[in-house]
Backbone bond lengths (Angstrom), bond angles and torsions (degrees), N, CA, C in turn:
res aa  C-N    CA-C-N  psi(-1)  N-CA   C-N-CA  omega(-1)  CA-C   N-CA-C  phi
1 X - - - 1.455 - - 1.521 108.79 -
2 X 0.961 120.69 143.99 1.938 120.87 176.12 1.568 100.27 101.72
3 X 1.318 109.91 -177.70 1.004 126.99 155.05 1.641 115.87 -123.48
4 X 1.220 112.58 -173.84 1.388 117.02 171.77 1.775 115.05 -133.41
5 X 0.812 108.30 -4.97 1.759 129.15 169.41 1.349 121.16 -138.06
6 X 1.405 121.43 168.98 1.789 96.89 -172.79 1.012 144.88 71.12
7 X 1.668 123.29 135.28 1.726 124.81 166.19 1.726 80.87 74.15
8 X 1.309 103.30 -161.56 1.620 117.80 -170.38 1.532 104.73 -110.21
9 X 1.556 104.87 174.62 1.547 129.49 -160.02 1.436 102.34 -47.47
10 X 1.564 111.04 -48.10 1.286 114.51 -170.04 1.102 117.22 -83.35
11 X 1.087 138.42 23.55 1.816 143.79 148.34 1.489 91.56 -91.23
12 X 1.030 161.60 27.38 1.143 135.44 153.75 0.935 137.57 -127.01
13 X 1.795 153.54 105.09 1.392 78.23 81.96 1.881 87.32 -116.43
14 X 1.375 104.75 169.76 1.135 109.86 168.65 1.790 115.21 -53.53
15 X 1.441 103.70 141.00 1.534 115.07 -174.18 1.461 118.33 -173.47
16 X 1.422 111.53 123.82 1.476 108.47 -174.38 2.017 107.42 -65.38
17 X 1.243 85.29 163.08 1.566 92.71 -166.85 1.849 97.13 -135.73
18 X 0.862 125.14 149.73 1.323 121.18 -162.74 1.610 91.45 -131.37
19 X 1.502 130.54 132.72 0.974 126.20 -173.30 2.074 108.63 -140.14
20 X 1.652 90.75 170.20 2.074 81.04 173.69 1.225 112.54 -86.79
21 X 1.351 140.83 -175.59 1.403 156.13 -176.00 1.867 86.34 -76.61
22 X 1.418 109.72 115.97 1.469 101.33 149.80 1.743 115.25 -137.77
23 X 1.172 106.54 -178.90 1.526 125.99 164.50 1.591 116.00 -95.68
24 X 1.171 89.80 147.80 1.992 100.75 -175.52 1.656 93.57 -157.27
25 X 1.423 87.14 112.60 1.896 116.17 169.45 1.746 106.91 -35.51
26 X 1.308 117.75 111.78 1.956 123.29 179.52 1.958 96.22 -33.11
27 X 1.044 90.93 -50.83 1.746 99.26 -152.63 1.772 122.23 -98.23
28 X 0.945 143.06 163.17 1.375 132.25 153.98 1.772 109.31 -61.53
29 X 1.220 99.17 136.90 1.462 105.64 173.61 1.871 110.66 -48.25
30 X 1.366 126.53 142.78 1.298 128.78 -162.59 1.819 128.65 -103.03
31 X 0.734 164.32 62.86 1.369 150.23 -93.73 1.767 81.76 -71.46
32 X 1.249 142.92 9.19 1.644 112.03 175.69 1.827 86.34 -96.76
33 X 1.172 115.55 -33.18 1.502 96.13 -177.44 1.581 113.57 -76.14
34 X 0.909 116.75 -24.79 1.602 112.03 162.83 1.250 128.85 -67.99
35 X 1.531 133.24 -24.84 0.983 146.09 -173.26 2.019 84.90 -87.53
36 X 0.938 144.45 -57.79 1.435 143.63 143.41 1.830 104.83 1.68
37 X 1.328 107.75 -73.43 1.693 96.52 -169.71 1.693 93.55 -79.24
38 X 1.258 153.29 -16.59 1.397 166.72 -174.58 2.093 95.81 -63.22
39 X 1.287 92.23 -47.28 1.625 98.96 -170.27 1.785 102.55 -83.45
40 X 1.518 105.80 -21.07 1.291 88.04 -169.99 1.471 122.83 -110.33
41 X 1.740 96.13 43.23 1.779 118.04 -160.94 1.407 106.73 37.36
42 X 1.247 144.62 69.95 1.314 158.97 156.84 1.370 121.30 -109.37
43 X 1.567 110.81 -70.48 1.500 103.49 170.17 1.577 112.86 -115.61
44 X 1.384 107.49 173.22 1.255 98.18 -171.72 1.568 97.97 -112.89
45 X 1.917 103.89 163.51 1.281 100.74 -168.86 1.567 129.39 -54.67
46 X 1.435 133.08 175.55 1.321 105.42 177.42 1.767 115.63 -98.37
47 X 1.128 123.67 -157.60 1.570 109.70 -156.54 1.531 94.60 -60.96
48 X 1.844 102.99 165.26 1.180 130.70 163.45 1.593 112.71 -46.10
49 X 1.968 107.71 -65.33 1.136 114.78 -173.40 1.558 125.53 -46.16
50 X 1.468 107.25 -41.76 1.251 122.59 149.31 1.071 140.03 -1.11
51 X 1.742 105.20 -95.27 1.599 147.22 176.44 1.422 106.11 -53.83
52 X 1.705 117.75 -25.28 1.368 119.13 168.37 1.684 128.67 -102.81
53 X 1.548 103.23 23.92 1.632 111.63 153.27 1.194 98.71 -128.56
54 X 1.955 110.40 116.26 0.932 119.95 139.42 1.240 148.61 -3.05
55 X 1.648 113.32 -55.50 1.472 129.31 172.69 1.791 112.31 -67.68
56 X 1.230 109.71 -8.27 1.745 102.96 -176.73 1.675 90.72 -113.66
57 X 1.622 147.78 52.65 1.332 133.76 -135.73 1.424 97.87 -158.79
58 X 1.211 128.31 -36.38 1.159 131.87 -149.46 1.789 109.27 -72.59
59 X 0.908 169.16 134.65 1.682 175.55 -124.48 1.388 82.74 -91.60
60 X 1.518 133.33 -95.09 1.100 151.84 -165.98 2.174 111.66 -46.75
61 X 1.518 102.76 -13.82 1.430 91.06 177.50 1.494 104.55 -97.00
62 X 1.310 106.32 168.28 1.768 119.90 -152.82 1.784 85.31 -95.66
63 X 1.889 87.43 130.38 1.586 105.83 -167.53 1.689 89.82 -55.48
64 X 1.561 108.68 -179.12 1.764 130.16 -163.40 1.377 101.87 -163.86
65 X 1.182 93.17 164.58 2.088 92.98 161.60 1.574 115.55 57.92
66 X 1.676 99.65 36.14 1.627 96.45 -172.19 1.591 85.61 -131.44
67 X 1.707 107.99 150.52 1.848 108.30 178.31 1.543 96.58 -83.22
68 X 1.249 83.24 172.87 1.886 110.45 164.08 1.762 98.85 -31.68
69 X 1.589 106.21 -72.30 1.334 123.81 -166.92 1.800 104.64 -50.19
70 X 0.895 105.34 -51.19 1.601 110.90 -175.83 1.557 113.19 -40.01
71 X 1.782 97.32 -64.86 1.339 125.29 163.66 1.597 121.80 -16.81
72 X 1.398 104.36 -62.67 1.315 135.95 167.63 1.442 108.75 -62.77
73 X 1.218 134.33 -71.45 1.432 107.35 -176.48 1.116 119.16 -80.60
74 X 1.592 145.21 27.80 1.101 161.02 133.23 1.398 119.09 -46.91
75 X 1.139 94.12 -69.32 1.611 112.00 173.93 1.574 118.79 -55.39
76 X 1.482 101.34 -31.39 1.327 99.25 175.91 1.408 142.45 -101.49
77 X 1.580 84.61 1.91 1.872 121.20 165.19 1.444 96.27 -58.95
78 X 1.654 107.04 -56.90 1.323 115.62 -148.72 2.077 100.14 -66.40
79 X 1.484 122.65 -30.10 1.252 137.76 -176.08 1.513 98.68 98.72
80 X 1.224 106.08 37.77 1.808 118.73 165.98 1.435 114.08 -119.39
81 X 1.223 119.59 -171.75 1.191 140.25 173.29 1.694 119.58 -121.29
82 X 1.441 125.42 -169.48 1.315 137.30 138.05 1.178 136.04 -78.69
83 X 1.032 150.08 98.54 1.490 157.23 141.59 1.482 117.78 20.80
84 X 1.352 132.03 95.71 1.485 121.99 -173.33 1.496 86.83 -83.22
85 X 2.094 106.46 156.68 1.177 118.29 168.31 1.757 137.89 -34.29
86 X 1.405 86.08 -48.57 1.611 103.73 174.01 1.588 92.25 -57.32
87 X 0.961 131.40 -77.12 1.514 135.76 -163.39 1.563 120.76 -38.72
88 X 1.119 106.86 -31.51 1.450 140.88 -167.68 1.605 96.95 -66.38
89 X 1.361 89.06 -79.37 1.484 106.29 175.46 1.326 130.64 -54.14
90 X 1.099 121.37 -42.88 1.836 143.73 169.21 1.993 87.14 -53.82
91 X 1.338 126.43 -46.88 1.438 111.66 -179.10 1.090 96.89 -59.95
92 X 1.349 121.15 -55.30 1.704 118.15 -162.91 1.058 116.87 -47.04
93 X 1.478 128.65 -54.77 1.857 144.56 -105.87 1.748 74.87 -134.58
94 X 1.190 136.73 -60.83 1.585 114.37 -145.39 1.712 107.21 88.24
95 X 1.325 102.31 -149.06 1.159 126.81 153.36 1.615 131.34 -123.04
96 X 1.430 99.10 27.73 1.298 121.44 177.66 1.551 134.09 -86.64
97 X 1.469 94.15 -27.69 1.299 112.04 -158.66 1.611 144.16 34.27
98 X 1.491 83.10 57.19 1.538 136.04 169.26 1.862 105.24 -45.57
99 X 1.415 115.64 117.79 1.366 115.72 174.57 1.413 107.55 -82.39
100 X 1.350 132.81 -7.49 1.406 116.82 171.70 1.745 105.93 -153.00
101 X 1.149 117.26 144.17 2.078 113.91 -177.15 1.758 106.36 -29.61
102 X 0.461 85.40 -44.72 2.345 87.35 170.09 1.020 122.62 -83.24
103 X 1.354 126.15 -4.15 1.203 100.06 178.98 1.807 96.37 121.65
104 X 1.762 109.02 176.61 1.189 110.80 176.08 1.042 135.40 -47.67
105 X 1.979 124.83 -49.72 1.180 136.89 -123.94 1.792 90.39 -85.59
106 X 0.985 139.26 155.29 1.940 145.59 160.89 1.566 93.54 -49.97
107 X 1.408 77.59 155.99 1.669 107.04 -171.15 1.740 86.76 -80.59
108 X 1.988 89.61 148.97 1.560 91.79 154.86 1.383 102.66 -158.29
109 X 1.211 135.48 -177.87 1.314 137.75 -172.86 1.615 103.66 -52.93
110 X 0.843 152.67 -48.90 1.913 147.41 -158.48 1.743 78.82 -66.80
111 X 1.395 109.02 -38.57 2.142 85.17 -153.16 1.560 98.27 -109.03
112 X 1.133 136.71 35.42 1.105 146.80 169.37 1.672 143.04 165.33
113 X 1.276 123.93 -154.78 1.717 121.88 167.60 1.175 116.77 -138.13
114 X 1.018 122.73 129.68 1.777 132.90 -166.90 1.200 132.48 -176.68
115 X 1.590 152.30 133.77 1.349 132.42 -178.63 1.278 102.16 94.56
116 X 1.261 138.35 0.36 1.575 132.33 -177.48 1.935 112.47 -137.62
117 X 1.330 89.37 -166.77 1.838 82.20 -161.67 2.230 108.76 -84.83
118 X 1.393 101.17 -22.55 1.213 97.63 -163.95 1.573 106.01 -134.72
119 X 1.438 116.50 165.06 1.492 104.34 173.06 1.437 117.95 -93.95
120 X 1.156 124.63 -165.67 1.378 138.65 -173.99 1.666 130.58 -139.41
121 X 1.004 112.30 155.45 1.989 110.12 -160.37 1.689 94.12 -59.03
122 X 1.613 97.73 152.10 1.383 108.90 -161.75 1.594 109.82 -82.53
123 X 1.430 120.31 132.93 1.441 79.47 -176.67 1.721 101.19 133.02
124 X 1.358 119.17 -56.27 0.943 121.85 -149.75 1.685 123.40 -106.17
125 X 1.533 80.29 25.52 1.997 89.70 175.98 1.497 87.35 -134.23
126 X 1.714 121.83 82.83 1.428 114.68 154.29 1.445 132.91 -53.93
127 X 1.377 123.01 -21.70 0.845 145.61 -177.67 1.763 112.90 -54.10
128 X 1.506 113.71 -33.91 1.210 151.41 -161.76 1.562 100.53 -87.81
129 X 0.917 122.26 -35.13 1.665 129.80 -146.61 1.511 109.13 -62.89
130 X 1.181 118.67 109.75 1.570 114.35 171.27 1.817 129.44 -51.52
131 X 1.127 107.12 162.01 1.773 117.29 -173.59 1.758 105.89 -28.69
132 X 1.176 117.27 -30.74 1.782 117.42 -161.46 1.478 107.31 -117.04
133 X 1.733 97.78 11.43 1.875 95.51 -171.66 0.947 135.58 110.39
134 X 1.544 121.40 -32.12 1.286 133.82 -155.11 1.659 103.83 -87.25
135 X 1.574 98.45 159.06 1.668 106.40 -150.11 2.049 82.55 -110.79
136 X 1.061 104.04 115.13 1.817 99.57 147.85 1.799 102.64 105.00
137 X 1.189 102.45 0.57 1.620 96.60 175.22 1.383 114.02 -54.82
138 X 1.224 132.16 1.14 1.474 139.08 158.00 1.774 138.53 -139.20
139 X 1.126 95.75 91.01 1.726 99.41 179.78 1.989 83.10 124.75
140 X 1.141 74.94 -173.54 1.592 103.31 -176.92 1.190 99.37 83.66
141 X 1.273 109.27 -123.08 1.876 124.01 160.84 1.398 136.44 -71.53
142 X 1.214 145.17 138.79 1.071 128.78 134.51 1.171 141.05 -41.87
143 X 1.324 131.05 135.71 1.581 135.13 -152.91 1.718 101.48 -115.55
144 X 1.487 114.47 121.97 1.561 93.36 173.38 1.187 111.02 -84.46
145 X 1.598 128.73 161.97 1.766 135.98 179.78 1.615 85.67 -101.48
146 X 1.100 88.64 169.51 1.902 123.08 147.22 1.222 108.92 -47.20
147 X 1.405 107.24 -69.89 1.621 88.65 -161.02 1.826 134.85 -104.72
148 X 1.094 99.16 -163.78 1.634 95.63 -175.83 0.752 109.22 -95.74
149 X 1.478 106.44 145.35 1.927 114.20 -163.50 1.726 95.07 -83.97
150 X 1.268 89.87 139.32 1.671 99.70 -179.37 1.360 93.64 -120.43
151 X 1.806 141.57 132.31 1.640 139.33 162.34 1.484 94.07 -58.29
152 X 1.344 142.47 -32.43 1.803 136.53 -156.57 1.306 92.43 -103.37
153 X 1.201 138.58 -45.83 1.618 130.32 -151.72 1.446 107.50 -15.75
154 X 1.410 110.73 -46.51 1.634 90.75 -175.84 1.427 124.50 -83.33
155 X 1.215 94.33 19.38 1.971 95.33 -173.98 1.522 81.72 -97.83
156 X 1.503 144.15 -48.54 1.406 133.80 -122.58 1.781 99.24 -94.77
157 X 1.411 106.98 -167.09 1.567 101.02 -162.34 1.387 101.23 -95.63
158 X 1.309 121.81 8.26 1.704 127.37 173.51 1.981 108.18 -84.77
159 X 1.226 93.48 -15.78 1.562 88.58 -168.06 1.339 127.37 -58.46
160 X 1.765 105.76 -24.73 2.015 110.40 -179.91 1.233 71.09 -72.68
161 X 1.447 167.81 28.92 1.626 146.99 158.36 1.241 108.66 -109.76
162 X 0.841 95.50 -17.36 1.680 97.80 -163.33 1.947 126.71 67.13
163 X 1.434 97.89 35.24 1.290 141.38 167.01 1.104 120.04 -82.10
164 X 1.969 108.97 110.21 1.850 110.11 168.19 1.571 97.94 -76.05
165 X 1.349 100.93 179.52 1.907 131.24 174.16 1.808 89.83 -64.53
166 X 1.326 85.90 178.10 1.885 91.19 174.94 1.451 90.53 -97.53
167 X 1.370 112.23 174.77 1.538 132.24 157.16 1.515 125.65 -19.89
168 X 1.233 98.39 -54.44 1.245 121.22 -171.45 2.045 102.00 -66.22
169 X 1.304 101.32 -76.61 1.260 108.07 164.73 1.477 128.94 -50.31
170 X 1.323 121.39 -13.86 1.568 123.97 146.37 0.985 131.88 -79.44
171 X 1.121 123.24 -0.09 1.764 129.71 -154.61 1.910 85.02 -117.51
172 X 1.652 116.53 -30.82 1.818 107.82 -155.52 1.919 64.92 -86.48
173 X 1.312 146.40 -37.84 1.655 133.99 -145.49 1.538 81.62 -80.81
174 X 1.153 138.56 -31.03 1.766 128.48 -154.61 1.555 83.97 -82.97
175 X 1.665 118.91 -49.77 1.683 109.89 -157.61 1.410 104.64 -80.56
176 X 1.306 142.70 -17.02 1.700 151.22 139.32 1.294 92.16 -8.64
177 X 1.792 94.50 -92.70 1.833 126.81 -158.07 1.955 89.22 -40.36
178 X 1.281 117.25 -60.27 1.890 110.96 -173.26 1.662 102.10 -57.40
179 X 1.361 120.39 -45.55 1.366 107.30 -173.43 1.475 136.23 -62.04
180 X 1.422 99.51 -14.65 1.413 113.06 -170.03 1.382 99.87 -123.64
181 X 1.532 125.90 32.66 1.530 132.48 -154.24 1.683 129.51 -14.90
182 X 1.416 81.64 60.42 1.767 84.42 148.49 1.523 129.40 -74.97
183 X 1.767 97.86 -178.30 1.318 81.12 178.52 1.803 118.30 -124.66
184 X 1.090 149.22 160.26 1.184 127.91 174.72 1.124 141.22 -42.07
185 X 1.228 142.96 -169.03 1.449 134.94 -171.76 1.319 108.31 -129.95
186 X 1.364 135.51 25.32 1.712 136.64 166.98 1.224 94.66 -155.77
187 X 1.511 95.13 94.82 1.344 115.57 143.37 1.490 103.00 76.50
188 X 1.685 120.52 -130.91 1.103 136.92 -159.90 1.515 94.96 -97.43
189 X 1.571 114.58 -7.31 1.994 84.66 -150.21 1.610 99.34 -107.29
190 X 1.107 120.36 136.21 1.395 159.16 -162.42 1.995 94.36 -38.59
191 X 1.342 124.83 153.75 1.173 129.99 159.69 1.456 116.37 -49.92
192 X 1.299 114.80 127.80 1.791 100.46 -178.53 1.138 99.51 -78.83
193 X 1.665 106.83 165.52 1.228 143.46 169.10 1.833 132.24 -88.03
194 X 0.916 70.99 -17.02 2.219 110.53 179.31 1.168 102.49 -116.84
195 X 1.327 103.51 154.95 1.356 120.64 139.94 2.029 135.50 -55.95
196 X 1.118 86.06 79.31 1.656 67.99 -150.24 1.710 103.55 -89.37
197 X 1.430 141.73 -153.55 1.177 154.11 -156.39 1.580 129.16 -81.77
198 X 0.906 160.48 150.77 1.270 134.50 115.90 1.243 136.16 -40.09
199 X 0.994 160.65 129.86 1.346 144.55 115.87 1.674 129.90 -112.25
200 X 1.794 104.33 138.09 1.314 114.96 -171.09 1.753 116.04 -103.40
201 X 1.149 101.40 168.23 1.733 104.49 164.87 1.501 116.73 94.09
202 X 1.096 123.06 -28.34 1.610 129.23 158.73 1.547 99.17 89.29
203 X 0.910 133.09 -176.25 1.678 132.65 -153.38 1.792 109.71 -152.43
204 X 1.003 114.22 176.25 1.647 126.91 -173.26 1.834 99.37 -69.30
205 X 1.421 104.63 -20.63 2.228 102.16 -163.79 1.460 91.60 -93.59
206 X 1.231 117.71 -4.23 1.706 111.74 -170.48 1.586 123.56 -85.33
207 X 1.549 116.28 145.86 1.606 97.27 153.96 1.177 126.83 -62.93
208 X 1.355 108.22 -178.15 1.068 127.87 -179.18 1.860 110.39 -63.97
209 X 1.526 108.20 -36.38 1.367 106.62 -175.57 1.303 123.61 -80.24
210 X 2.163 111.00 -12.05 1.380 100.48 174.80 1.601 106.46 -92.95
211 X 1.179 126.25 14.39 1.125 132.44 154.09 1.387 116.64 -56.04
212 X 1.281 134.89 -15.99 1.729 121.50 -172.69 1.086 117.35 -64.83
213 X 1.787 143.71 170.96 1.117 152.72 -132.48 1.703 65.55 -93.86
214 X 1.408 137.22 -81.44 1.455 162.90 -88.60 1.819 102.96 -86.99
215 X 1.564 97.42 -36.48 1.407 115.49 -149.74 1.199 98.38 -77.10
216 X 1.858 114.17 133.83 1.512 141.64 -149.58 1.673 101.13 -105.73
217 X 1.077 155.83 114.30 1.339 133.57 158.75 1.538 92.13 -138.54
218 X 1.276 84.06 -174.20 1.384 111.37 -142.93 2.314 120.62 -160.13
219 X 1.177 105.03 135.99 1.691 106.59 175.31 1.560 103.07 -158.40
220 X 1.259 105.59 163.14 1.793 119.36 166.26 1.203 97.56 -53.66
221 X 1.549 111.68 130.72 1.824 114.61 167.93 1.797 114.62 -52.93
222 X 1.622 98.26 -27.06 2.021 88.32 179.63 1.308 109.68 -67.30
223 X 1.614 136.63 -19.00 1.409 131.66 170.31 1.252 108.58 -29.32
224 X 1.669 115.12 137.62 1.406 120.89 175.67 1.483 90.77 -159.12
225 X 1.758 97.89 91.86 1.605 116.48 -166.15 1.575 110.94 -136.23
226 X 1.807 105.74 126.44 1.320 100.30 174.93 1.886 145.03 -13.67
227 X 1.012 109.00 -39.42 1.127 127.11 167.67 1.495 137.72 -102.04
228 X 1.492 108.09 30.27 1.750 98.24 -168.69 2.181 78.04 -147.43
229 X 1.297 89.13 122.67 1.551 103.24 161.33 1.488 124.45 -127.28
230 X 0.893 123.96 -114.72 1.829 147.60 -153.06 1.244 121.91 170.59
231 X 1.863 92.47 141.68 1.967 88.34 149.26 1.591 78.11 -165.11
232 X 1.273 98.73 149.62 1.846 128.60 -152.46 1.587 89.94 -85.41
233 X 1.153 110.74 165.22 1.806 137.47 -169.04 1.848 92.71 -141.43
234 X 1.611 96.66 164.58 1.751 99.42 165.65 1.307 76.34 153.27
235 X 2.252 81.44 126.82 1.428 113.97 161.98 1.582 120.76 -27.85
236 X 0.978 91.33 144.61 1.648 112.94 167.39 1.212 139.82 -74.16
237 X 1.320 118.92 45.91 1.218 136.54 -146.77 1.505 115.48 -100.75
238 X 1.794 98.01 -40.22 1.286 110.37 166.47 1.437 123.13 -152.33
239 X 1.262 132.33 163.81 1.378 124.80 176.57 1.303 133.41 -35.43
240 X 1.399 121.54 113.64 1.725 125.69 -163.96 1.976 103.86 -73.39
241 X 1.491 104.81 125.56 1.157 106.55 -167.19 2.041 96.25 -52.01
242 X 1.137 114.91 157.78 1.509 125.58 -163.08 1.967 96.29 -82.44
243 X 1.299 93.45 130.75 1.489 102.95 -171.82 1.342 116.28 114.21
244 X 1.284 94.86 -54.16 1.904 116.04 -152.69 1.320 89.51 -74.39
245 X 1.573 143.86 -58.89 1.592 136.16 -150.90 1.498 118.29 -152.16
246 X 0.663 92.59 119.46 1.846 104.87 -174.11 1.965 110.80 -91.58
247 X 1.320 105.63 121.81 1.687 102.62 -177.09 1.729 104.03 -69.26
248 X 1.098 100.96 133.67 1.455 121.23 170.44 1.384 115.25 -95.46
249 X 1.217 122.72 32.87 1.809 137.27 -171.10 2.178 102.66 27.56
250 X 1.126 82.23 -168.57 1.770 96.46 -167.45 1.632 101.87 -144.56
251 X 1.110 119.52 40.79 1.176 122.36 157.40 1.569 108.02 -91.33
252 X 1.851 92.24 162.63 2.010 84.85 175.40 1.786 123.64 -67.81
């Protein structure tokens, strides 16, 4: 997991991570399956701003405009969970250490969505498909994880787990990084102040380079923004109904 060169501070450093047998959903969750827990007073719809562009609307495009929390009781309608980082990535990466779900070569339109204003039905860039099958582990949407983005996680003693710090211990690494004025690790946006999210997989507004397996970001779980969705994870306990989840093995 990590890198050791490349992308920013917080991909690094490269380090095996040893994980359990789980399941991870083929697809991004769909606004017809969300509209599903929506009908069955479970979750609530996703943002307004949303629901009023067309282009994020379609049954088959991967729901948006939903928080952390939403995310979460979605997933847990479904008798799933969220996707921890390690997990995320282990779909992506293999045991290859693969810079993008295919393999080496740069993303381009046949193997994914990226570089443009909106996303697209899930599903429909096989070309794209990571080591275990799965459709969209890069571009389209952003996916929120479980856990809280930590800049150190991989320095601390959770990392052969693939384990951030607690709260507490993220919050003294955020007031460090301000004290000694650094700067964050995505892009333009400021060191948080919170504890705020993970999210993996890079989205339809991105280049091509924040597309890599490696790349760390991060928002407040209340975000409910065009571009950041889901797709559910769950232990390995028993056979993933057919369609719904593809095993991502449990090697490191």
């Amino acid at each position: 997991m990590g890198a050791d060169t490349g992308g920013q501070e917080d991909e690094h450093p490269a380090h095996t991570v040893t994980l359990g047998a789980f399941w991870l959903d083929v697809t991004e969750v769909t606004n017809a399956k969300w509209d599903e827990c929506v009908s069955a007073n479970v979750c609530r719809p996703k943002s307004a701003a949303v629901r009023a562009r067309p282009e994020f609307n379609g049954p088959d495009l991967p729901v948006s405009g939903v928080s952390w929390d939403d995310a979460r009781t979605y997933c847990t309608w479904r008798s799933k969970r969220l996707p921890r980082e390690a997990e995320f990535e282990k779909a992506v990466r293999s045991t290859d250490e693969r810079t993008y779900p295919w393999g080496g070569d740069r993303p381009t339109r046949a193997r994914t969505v990226f570089a443009q204003s909106h996303p697209e039905a899930v599903g429909t860039h096989p070309a794209g498909r990571g080591p275990y099958g799965h459709d969209d582990l890069a571009g389209n949407v952003w996916e929120w994880m479980e856990d809280e983005y930590d800049p150190w996680a991989y320095r601390r003693r959770g990392a052969a787990e693939g384990s951030p710090g607690t709260c507490d211990e993220i919050r003294s690494t955020l007031d460090d990084l301000r004290r000694t004025g650094r700067r964050g690790f995505t892009g333009s946006n400021p060191i948080p102040t919170e504890c705020e999210h993970s999210i993996r997989g890079g989205a339809y507004n991105y280049d091509a380079f924040g597309l890599r397996a490696t790349n760390r970001v991060h928002h407040p779980g209340r975000y409910r923004i065009p571009m950041l969705g889901l797709r559910c994870a769950k232990d390995a306990v028993k056979a993933a109904p057919p369609g719904e989840a593809r095993d991502a093995g449990d090697a490191p």
